[in-house]
N, C-alpha and C positions, 0 to 999 in steps of 0.2 A: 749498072742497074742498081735503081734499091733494093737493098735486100729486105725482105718480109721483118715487121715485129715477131710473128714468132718465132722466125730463125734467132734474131738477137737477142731475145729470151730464152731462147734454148743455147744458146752460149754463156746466157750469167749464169743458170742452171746447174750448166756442166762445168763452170768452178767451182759454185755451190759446193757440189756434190762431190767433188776433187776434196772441200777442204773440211767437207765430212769425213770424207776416206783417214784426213790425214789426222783429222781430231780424234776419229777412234783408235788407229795403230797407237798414238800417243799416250792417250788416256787408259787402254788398256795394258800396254806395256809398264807404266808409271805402277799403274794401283796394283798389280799381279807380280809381276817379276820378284824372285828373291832376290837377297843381297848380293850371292856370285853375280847372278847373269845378268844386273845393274850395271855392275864393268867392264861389258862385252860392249864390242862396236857395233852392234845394232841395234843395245838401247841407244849409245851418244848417238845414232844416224836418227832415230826413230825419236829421239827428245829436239834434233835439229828440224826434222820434220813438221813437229810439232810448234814451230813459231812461225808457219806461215797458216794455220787457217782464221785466226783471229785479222792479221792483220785483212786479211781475203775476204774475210765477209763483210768488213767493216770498208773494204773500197768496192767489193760489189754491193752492198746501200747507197755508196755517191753513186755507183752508176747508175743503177735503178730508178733509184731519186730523182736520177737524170731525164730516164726517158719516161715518169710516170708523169715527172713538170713539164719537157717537151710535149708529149704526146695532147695533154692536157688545154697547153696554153695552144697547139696548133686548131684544136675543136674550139676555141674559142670561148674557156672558161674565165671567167675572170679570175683577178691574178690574186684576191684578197681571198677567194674559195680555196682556188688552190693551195694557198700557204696555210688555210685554216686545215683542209682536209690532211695533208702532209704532213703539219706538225701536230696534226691529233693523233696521225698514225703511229710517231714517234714518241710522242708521251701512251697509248697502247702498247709499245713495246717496253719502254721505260717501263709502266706499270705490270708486264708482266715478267720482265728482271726482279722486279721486288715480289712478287709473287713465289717466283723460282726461289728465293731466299729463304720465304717462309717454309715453302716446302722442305727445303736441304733442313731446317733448325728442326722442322717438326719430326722427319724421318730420323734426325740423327740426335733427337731426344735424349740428353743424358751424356751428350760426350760434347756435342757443338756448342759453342760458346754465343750466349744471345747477341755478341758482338758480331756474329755471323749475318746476320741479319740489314743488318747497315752496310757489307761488304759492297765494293764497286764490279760486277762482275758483267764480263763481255755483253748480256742482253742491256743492259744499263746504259751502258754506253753509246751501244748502236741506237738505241731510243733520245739519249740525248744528242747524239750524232745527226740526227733525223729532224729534230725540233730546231738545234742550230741552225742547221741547212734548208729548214724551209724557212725561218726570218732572213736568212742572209738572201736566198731567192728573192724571193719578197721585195728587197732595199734594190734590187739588179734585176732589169729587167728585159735587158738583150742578152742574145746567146755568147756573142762573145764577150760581153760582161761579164756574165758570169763564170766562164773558164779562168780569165783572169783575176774575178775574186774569188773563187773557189782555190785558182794556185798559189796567189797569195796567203786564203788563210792559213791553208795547207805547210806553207813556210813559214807562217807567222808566227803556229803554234810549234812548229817544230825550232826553231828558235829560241821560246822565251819556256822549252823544257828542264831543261839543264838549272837555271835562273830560278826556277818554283821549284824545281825540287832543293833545292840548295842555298840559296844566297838572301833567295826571296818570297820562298817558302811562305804562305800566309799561316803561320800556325799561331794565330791569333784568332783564330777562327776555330769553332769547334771541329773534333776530330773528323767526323761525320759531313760534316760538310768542306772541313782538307779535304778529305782521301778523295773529293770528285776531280779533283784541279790535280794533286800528285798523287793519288794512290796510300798515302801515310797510315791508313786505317788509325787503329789504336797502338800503332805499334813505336810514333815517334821518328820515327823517318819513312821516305815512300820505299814501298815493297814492290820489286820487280814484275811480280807474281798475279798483279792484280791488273787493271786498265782502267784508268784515270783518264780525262779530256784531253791533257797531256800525256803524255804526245799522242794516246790512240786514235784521236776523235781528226788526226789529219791526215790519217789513212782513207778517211769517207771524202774528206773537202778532196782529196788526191783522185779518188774516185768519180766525184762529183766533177772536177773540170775535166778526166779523159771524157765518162758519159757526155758530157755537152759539145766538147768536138766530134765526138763518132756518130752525135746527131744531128752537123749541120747539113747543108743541103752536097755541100760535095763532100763533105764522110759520107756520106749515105749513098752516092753516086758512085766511091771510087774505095769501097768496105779496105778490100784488100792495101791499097796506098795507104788509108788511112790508120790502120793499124799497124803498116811496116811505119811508119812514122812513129807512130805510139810505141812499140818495141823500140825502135833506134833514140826515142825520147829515153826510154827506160835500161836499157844500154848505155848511153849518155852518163846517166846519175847514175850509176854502178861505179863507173871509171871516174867520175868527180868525188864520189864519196870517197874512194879508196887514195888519191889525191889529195883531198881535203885533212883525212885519216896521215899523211905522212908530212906533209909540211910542217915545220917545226912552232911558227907560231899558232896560239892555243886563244880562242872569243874566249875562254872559261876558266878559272880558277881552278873547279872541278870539270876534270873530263870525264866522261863514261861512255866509252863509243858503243858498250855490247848495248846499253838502257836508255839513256835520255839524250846522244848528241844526234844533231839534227846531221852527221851524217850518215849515220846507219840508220837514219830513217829514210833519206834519200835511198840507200842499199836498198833496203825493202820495196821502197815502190817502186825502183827500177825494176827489180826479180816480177812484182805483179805483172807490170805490164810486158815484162818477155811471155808472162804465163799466159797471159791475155790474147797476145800474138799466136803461144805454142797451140791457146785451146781453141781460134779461129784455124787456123793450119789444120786440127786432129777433126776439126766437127765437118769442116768445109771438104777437105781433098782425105780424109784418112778413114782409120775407121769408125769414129764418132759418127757417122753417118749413115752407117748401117743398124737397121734392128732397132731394137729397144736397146736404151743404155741408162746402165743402172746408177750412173751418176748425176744424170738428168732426171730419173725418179727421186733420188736422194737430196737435189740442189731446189727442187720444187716443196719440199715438205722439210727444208733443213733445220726451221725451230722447233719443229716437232719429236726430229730423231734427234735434236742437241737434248733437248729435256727429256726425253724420257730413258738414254743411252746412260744417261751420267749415274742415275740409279742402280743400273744395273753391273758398272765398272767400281765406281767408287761407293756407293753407298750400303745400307744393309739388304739390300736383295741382291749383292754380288753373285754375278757366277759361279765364282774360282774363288778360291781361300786369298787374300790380299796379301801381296807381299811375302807370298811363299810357291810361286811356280816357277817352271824349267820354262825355257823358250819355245818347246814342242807345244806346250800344254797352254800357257800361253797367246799365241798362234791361234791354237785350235777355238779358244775362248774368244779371240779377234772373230775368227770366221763367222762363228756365232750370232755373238752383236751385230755383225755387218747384213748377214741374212736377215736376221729378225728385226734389225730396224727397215732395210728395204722391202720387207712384207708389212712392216707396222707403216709405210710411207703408202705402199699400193693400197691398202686398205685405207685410208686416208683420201688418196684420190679417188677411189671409185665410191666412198659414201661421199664426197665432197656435195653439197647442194642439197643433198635427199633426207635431211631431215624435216622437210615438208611432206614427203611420199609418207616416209614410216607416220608421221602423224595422221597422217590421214589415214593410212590403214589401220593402226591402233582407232581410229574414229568412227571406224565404215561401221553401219547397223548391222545386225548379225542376221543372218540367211534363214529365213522358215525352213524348218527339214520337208522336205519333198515329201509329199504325201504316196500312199499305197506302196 
């Protein structure tokens, strides 16, 4: 049977919302923890933690991307709207990365360096991630075209990473427009720390060619096959990378398997797509399927609680004093965030649309007082 669009939005949702979860333990353990409890094994668990929700958000936008093109071209839009509406959507988020910029420079008045501003940070990218992938739509116009140049580009970039940060680096080119290709900011070589089109932007194309399989007409008939595939796909390149990682001959001069070699990029989208598999298993047969779930309130409003969360960890409306709590305390300041961004999300969907009501009520003529 096909399964419902909202079932399979309520699956990207609920990784969404997964790699909320894992953005906050992260970001809140980093900005809060003292120096002891830094070298406890539940920050290094909680900082490993911490490298998968970037890569997760940015391959659920290829999927999305995936089925808002499907869905789209099946109604019968034409294909030059489509890529116009899509890639507006991704320069809207591109433009509101550079937003987010401003705001961090203006809140952190006085200590943020105006080079802060130019920084490459994860909404950036998913926005240019977004504009790529509706031109390359665009150029490919079958479903299975596009899986295949979606996996392609996906390899393409992951390949010529190593090469740009290193060998072939365009630092001929101003800083500012480096740091989109490697991340180099103003610092001279690219910085780990940051997400550049290399390599991040091939977590979305990775994204993008599962999306276009899991919506052709026998994904969509046979959900479960289809994504034991996709898992055993992503199992697959776990076991290649780690292969690739020990054979003695080296494509590269410079290796760097934790940052730029295309096989620990392989690592990573394998581990997606197990998650992919674990969070169809937990929503379909487990308990994802009961009740409301706070991770699918979370995965539905997830730009919202990224911006407004980061204020409140790292910036000056901290919770907790930076850089000087116990792991109790800590913890407790987690729990915090995590509430108060799932009530700043519920409140979010339920004024979602009614900014027309409230106008109009602020509108309405005022009531003669009843007489006698």
């Amino acid at each position: 049977m096909h399964e419902s669009a909202k079932k399979r939005i309520a699956y990207i949702d609920w990784m969404r919302g997964l790699a909320c979860v894992l953005m906050f333990q992260t970001h809140c353990y980093d900005s809060w923890l003292n120096g002891a409890e830094r070298s406890t094994s539940l920050f290094r668990w909680s900082q490993l933690g911490g490298t998968l929700p970037a890569p997760l958000f940015l391959f659920l936008a290829g999927i999305s991307f995936a089925l808002v093109t499907d869905k789209s071209q099946r109604k019968g839009t034409p294909a030059n709207e489509i890529a116009a509406t899509t890639i507006r959507r991704g320069a809207e988020i591109f433009g509101l990365g550079l937003l987010f910029r401003v705001q961090e420079f203006v809140l952190g008045w006085g200590w943020s360096p105006w080079t802060d501003l130019l920084r490459v940070d994860i909404l950036n990218t998913i926005g240019a991630s977004m504009m790529l992938m509706g031109v390359a739509c665009r150029a490919v116009q079958t479903r299975t075209g596009r899986i295949w140049m979606a996996a392609g580009v996906a390899a393409g970039i992951a390949l010529l990473t190593a090469p740009l940060w290193t060998t072939w680096a365009p630092n001929w080119l101003p800083w500012y427009f480096e740091t989109y290709i490697n991340g180099v900011h103003n610092l001279g070589q690219p910085q780990h720390w940051l997400f550049p089109i290399f390599p991040w932007t091939a977590f979305a194309f990775a994204g993008l060619a599962v999306g276009f399989f899991l919506f052709t007409d026998w994904a969509q008939a046979r959900t479960f096959q289809a994504l034991l595939a996709t898992g055993g796909t992503g199992a697959a390149l776990i076991v290649l990378s780690e292969w690739f990682d020990k054979i003695p001959y080296r494509l590269y001069t410079t290796y760097d398997y934790w940052h730029s070699s295309p096989q620990f990029l392989m690592m990573r989208v394998g581990i997606l797509c197990l998650i992919l598999l674990a969070v169809y298993a937990w929503c379909r047969w487990g308990l994802g399927q009961i009740g409301f779930s706070p991770l699918v309130q979370l995965g539905q409003t997830s730009l919202l609680v990224y911006w407004v969360h980061i204020e409140f960890v790292y910036g000056r409306l901290s919770i907790l004093t930076k850089h000087a709590q116990t792991i109790p305390r800590a913890t407790a300041g987690l729990i915090v965030i995590f509430l108060a961004m799932l009530l700043l999300s519920l409140a979010r969907t339920r004024l979602k649309g009614r900014g027309g009501e409230f106008a109009a009520w602020f509108r309405k003529p005022a009531q003669p007082a009843a007489e006698g």
